[in-house]
N, C-alpha and C positions, 0 to 999 in steps of 0.2 A: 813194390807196386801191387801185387799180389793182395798183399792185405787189405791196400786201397782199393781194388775193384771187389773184393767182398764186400767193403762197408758199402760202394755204390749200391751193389745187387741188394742191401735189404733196404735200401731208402722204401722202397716202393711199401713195405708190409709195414714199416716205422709210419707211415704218413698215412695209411689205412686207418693203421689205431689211433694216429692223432686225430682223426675225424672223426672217427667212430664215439672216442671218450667225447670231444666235443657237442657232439650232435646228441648223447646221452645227457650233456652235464645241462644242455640249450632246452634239452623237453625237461626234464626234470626241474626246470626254473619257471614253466610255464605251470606248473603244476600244483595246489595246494596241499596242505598237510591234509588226512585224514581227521575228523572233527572227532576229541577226546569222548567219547560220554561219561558225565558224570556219575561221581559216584551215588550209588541208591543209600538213599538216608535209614537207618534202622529206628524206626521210631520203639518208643519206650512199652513197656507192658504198662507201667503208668504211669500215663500224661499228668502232668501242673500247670493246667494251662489256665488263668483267671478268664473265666464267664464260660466256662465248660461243664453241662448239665446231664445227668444223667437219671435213665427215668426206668425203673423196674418192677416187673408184676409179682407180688407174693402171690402167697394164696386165699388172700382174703382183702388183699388193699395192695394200692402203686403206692411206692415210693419213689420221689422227685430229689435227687442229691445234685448240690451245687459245689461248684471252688470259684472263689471270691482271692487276691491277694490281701495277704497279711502284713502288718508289720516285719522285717526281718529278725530273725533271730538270729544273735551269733555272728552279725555279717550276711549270712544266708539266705536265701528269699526261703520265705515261707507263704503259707496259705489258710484258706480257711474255708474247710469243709463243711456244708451242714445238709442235715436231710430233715425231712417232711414227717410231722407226728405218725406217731405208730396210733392207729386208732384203740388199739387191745388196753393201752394205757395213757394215751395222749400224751406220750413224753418224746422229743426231739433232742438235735445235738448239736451243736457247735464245737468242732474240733480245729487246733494250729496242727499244721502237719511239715514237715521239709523232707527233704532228700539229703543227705548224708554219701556221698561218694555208690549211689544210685541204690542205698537201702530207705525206703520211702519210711518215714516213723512219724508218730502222732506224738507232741510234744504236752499237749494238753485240750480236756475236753468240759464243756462246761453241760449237763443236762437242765433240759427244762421243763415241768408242765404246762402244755398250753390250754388254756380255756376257752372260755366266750369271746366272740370279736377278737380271736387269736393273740390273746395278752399270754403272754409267758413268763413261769417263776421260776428263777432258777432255783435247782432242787439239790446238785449240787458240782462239784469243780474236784477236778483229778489231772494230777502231773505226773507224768512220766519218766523222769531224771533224762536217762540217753533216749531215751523215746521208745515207744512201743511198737513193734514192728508192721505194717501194714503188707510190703510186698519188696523184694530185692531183684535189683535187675540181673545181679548175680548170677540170680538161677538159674535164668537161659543157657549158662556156660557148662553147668554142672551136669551129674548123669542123673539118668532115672535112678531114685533113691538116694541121693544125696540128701543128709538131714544136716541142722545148723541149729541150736539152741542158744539166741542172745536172749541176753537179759536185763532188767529196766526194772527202776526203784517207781514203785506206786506210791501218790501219797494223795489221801481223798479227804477233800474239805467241803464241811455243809456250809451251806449258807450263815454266815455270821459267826459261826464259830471257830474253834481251832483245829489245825491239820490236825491229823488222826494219825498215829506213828506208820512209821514209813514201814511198808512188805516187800522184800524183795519176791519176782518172778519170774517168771521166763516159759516162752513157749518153745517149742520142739517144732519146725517147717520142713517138710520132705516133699520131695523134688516126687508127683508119682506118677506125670507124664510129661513130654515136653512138647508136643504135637498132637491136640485130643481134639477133634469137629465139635462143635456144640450150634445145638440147633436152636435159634431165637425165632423171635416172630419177624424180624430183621432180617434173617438168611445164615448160614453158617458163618461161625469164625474159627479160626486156628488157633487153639487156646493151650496154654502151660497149665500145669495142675496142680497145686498145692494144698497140700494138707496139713490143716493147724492142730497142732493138741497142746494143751496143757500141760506146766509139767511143776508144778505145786500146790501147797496144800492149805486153804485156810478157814477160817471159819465164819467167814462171810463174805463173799466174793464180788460186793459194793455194788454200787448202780447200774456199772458196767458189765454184769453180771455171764451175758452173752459171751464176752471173751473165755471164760473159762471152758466154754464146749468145745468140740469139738467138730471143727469145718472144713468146707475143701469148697475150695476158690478157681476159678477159671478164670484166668485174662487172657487178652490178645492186643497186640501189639497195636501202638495209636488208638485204642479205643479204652483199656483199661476193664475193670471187673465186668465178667459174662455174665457171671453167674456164679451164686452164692450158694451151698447146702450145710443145713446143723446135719449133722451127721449124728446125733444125741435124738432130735425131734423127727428129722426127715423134712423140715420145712425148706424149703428149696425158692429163690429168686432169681428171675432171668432180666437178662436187659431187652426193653423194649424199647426204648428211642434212646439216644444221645447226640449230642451238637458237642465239638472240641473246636474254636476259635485255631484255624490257621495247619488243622491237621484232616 
């Protein structure tokens, strides 16, 4: 009997917490989740985005650069970049470009001169086997100084004639800051900094002649190149307007 009027005596603390868990489990049901916030999107250093224009001051003319889609390659979406005659020589460009597991590369470009009432000849057409490098998203991962030299077969045809034997080349890109302000007439952006060089020898360095110097490149995430410098010339372009469709 003993043991029976113990269990009596704790009814009362057993029937406490049955009501206590009750009346906890009764507000907790009245109650909704906390709302998850979504995850923030990391947009790319550079967008492919079709009908995305970008518009830049040299120092002596704008340039107006467009992406239009392409046919695919490979399966792949691709694109098709082109910018606005350089007045120095009135030659423009047409380039296929894709992304490859987020290394941007140019598949092939066609030059042209343009003339009167904006007729254009092409002057001549260059392919780049794996593609030539433009920008990797890679790099954002990497440290200040990290360098990476891929490489890509040239092979440059003039108008009407035949390919011209293939050159292998390859550039050298090092990582030389990964967080650099750059001032536009737009307002600051947070830019990565990449420095292109050269890193073969030939004895005539084709249309595309420019590749061979040596640059450093500024992008910034969702908008793509800030700003261009030859490091050889000192000629330097900034971006002054841009429109990216949906970014």
């Amino acid at each position: 009997m003993a043991n029976r009027a113990l269990s009596i005596d704790k009814w009362p603390t057993l029937a406490c917490t049955a009501v206590s868990a009750l009346a906890a489990l009764c507000a907790g049901c009245g109650q909704e989740d906390p709302p998850v916030e979504p995850e923030a999107t990391v947009q790319p250093y550079h967008p492919l985005v079709p009908g995305a224009t970008w518009q830049y001051a040299h120092s002596n003319w704008n340039e107006v650069v467009t992406l239009a889609a392409a046919e695919p390659v490979d399966g792949a979406a691709a694109f098709l970049i082109s910018d606005s005659p350089n007045p120095s020589d009135d030659l423009r460009s047409d380039a296929v470009i894709t992304s490859i597991g987020g290394r941007v590369v140019r598949l092939l470009k066609d030059e042209y001169l343009v003339g009167s009432g904006d007729s254009a000849t092409l002057t001549s057409s260059v392919s780049y086997g794996v593609g030539f490098t433009r920008f990797n998203e890679d790099w954002a991962n990497q440290q200040v100084g990290y360098t990476e030299t891929p490489e890509y077969v040239r092979i440059e045809t003039p108008p009407g004639g035949t390919p011209r034997a293939p050159e292998d080349r390859r550039h050298t890109f090092e990582v030389m800051n990964l967080h650099e302000e750059v001032s536009t007439p737009l307002g600051p952006f947070d830019c990565i900094v990449i420095k292109r060089t050269k890193d073969w020898e030939a004895e005539e360095d084709g249309v595309d002649a420019s590749d061979a110097d040596t640059k450093t490149f500024w992008f910034a995430r969702g908008v793509g190149k800030v700003q261009e410098r030859n490091d050889e010339t000192g000629n330097t372009e900034v971006l002054t307007d841009y429109e990216i469709p949906g970014l």
